[in-house]
C-alpha positions in Angstrom: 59.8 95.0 92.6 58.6 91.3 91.8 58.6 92.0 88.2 60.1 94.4 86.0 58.9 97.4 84.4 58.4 98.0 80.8 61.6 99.1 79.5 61.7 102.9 78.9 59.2 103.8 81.8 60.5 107.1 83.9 60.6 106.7 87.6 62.1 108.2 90.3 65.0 106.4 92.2 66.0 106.1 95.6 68.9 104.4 97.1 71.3 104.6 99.8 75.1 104.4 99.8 77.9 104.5 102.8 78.0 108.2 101.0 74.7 109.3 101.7 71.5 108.4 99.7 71.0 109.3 96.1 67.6 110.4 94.2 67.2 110.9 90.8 64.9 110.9 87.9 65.6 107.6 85.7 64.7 106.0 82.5 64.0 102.0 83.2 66.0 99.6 80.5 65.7 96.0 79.7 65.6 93.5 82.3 68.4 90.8 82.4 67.0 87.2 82.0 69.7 86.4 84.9 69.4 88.9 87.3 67.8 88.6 90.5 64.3 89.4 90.7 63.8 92.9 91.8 66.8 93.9 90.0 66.3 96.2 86.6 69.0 98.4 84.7 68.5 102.4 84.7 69.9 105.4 83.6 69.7 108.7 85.1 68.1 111.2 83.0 68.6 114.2 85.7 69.9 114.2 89.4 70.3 117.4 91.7 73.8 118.4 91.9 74.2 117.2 95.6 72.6 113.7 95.0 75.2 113.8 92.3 78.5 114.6 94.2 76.6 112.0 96.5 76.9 109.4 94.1 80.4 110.5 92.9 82.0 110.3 96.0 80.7 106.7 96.4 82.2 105.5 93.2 85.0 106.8 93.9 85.3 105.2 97.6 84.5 101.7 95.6 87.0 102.3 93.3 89.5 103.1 96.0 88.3 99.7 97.8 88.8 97.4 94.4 92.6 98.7 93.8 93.7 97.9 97.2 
């Protein structure tokens, strides 16, 4: 996105990780002043039980990764 989103729009996210990809519904928060354009905070509001095992097992690869 080349600007953010009012804060508190619901929208649908999509992304990919060495897991699998990962969809869920999403409520949009404030945008950081530093953060790279295109970037915006969310949280999930609900997430199919797959995309969330997705998404688990891909935090805890990362985690794995930053304690070696």
């Amino acid at each position: 996105m080349l600007k953010p989103l009012l804060p508190g729009a619901i929208a649908e996210v999509l992304f990919l990780t060495e897991t699998g990809p990962v969809l869920g519904l999403a409520e949009l928060l404030n945008p950081c002043s530093h953060a790279p354009i295109g970037l915006q905070p969310f949280r999930f509001l609900a997430m199919d039980e797959r995309d969330r095992e997705t998404l688990q097992a891909a935090i805890t690869s990362s985690l794995a990764v930053i304690r070696q």
